[in-house]
C-alpha positions as CSV (number, residue, x, y, z in Angstrom):
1,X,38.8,87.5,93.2
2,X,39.1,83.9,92.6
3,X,36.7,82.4,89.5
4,X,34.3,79.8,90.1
5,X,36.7,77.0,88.4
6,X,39.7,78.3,90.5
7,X,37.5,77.9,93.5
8,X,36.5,74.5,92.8
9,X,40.2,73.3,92.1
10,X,41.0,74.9,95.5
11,X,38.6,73.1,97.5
12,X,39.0,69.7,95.7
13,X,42.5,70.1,96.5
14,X,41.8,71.2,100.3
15,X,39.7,68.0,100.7
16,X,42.5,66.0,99.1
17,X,40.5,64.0,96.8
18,X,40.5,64.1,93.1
19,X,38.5,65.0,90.3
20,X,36.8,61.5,89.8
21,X,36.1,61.6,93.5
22,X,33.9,65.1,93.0
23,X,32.4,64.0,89.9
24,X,31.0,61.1,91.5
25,X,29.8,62.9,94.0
26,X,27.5,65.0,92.4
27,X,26.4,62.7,89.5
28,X,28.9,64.1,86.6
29,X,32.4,62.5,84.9
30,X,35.7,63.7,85.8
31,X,35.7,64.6,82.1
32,X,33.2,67.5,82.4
33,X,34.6,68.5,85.8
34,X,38.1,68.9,83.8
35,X,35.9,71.0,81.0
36,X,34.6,72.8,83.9
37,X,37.9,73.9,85.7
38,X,39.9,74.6,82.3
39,X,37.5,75.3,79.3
40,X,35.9,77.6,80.4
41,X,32.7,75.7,80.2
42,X,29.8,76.9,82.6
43,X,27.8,73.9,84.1
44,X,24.5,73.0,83.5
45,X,22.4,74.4,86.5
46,X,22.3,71.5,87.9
47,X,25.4,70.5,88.2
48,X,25.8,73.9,89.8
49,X,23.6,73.7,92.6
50,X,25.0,69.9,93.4
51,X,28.7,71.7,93.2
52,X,27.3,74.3,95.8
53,X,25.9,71.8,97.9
54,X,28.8,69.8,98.3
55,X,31.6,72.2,98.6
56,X,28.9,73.6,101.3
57,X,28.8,76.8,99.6
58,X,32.7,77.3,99.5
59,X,31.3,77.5,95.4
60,X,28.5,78.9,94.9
61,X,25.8,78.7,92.2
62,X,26.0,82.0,91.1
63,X,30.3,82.3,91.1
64,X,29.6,80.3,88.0
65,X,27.7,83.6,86.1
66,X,30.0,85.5,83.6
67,X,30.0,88.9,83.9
């Protein structure tokens, strides 16, 4: 099953836009969207629900849980 960053990088990549684009979008940088698809870094919740909302659920919330 795909993790939560590799789902995000898929459906930025679907909507053919870029990182700034998304961040913008949902009130973060592109800096802590990069931190988000390769560190390993779990957004604040937040930025979660905004990333669930605009992806219209294609990422959800909770894919972002560890475990």
């Amino acid at each position: 099953m795909n993790t939560a960053p590799e789902k995000l990088s898929a459906w930025i990549a679907r909507e053919g836009r870029k990182k700034a684009w998304f961040a913008d979008r949902i009130g973060a940088t592109s800096a802590m969207v990069s931190r988000w698809l390769r560190c390993g870094v779990i957004p604040a919740a937040r930025y979660r629900e905004a990333i669930e909302k605009t992806t219209g659920g294609a990422v959800a919330a909770s894919d972002w849980t560890r475990g």
